[in-house]
N, C-alpha and C positions, 0 to 999 in steps of 0.2 A: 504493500500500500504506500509507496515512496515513489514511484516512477511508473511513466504512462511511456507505453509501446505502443498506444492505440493514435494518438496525435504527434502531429509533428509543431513541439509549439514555434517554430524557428519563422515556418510556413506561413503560419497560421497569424503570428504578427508580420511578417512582413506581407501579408493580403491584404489584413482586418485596414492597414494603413491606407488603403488606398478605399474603402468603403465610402470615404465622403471630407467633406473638410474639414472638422472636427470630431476627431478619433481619441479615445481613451484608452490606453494600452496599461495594463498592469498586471506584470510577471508573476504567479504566487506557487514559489519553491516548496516543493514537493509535493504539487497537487494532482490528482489524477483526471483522469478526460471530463469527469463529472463533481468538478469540485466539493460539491456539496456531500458528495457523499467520501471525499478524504478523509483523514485524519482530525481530531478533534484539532488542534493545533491551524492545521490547514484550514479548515472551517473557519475557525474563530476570523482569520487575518481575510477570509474569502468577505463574510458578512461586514466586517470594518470599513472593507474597500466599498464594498456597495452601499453604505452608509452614508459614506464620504461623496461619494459621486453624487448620489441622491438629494443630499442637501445642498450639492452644489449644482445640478443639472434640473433638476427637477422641481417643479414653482409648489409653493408650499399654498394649500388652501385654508381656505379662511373655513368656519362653522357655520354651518347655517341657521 
């Protein structure tokens, strides 16, 4: 559960770059092709990053 043989992540960022003009790229060591389902450790720093984007990417709603 340390290394993925099923993606090639080298690939896979150097494509995702070209997807559009503003791309977020974020490497997460020792993750397997479905991160979520890594290691707790790998999890943790997976959910962080998407945390991090989200409040930064994503418009925050007001209550109704």
């Amino acid at each position: 559960m340390t290394a993925d043989a099923v993606l090639d992540v080298g690939h896979i960022a150097g494509y995702a770059s070209r997807l559009g003009r503003h791309v977020t790229i974020v490497r997460i060591e020792g993750g397997m092709h479905d991160l979520t389902l890594s290691s707790a450790p790998v999890r943790a720093r997976v959910f962080d990053e998407l945390d991090r984007w989200m409040r930064a990417y994503v418009p925050a709603t007001s209550p109704d």
